[in-house]
N, C-alpha and C positions, 0 to 999 in steps of 0.2 A: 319584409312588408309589415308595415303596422296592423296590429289587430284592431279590427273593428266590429264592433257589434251591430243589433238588428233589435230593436224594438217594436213588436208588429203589435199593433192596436187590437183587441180585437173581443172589448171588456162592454159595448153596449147592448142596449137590450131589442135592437132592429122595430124600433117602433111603427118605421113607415112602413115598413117591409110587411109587417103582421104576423111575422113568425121570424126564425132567429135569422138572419142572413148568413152567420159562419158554418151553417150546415149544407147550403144551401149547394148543388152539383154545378159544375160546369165542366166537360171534357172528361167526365167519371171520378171527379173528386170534389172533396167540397172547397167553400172559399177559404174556410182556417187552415187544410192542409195545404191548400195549393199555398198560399201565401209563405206558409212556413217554411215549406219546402224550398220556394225558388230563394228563400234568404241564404239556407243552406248551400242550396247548390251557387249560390252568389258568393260562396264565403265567408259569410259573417261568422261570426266566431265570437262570444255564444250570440246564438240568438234567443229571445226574450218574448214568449207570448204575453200579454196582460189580457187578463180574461177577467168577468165581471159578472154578470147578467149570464146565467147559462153556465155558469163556470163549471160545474161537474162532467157535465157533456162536452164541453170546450176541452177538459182536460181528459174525458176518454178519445177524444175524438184523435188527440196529437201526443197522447205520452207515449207511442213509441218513438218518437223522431227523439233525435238528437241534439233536444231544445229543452230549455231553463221555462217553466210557467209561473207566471205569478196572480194572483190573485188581488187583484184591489176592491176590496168593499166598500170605497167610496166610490164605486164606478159613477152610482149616480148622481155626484157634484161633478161630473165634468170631465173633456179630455184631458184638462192640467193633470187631473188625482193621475191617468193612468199614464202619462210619459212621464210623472213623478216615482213612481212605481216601478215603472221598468226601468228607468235610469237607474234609481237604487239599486235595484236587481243586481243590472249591468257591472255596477261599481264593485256591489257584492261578490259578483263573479270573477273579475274581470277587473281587479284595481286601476291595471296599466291602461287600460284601456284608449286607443289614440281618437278617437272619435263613433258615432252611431248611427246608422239610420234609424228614422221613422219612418214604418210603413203601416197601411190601413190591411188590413183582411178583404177587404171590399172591392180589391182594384185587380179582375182578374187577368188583365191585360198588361201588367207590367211584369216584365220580365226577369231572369237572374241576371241578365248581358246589362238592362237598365241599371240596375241597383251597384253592378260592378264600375258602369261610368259614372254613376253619382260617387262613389268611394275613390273613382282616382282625379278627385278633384285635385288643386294645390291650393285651394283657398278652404277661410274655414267653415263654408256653409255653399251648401250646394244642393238646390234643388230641382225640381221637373218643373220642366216649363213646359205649358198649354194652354189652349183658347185664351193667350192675350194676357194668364197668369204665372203664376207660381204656386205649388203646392205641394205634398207629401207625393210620392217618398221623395224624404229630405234628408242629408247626410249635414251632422253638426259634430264639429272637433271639441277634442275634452276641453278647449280654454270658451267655448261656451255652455259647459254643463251646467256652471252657476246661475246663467239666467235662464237653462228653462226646471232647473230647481224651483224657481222663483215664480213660475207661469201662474195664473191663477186658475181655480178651478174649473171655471167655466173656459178655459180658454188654449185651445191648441194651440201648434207653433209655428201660425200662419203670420203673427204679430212679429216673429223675432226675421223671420226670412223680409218681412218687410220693412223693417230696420235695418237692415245687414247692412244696406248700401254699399259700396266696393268689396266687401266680405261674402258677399253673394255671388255665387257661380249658377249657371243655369244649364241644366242639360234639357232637350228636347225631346220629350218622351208621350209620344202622343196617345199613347195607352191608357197613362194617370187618368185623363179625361173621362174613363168609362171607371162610375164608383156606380156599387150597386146597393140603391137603398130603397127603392122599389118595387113591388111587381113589375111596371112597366120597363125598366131598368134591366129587369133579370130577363124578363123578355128579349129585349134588346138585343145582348149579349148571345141568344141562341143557348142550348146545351148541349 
């Protein structure tokens, strides 16, 4: 089986939030472990935190797992800087590497079993489908690492899934839907 990696977002500063969201508990962990965690248990191989905003606690919070941390200090121009970043990483680690997710820290509802139907796509982009869209966690093969090299700062990589056109695979993963970036959000969810 091809090796793939896991990119997990997880480098901003929770502004709506009011305090950091990747600390934040759900089901007696927080949302950076849990998210790291279920990449693991998903198989990725490495997986990739980018941490930002918060970074020192970000990085006591998960340096015992079995994950690669990276640091991006342009956190604040944008998610391009940190799927820039962790792609690097990824390459760094991981040359051969056949393709990656991206996933957010925020979404505690998506699973390892998710993240395993996004990777056995056969197409080279594959993401979650919900309420009517497309969005992260998204799995992209290394023959598109050069265009989101390319993303701009300000800009995740909701622009390339919507270009994919036929390259685009969709799984249905109605969990993506719950991101948490509010109080009333974290509510939501229950703890």
């Amino acid at each position: 089986m091809p090796t793939i990696g896991l990119i997990l977002l997880a480098a901003g500063a929770s502004k709506r939030m009011g305090r950091p969201k990747q600390f934040l508990k759900w089901n007696g962990k927080s949302l950076l472990r849990r998210a790291a965690n279920t990449g693991l248990v998903a198989g990725c191989s490495p997986v990739i935190a980018v941490v930002g905003a918060h970074a020192a606690e970000c990085r006591a919070e998960i340096q015992d797992l079995h994950i690669l941390i990276e640091e991006n200090s342009d956190w604040e121009r944008g998610m391009g800087t940190s799927i820039r970043a962790g792609l690097r990483a990824l390459l760094r680690a991981e040359p051969a590497v056949a393709g990656t997710l991206i996933a957010l820290c925020d979404q505690p509802l998506v699973t390892a079993a998710d993240l395993q139907r996004l990777m056995a796509t056969e197409k080279p982009v594959c993401a979650a489908a919900y309420d009517d869209t497309v969005g992260p966690p998204c799995f992209f093969a290394a023959s598109y690492f050069s265009r989101l090299l390319a993303l701009p700062d300000g800009q995740g990589a909701k622009s390339l899934l919507l270009a994919a056109g036929e390259a685009l695979d969709r799984v249905d993963i109605p969990g993506a839907a719950t991101d948490v970036d509010t109080p009333e959000d974290y509510d939501a969810i229950g703890r």
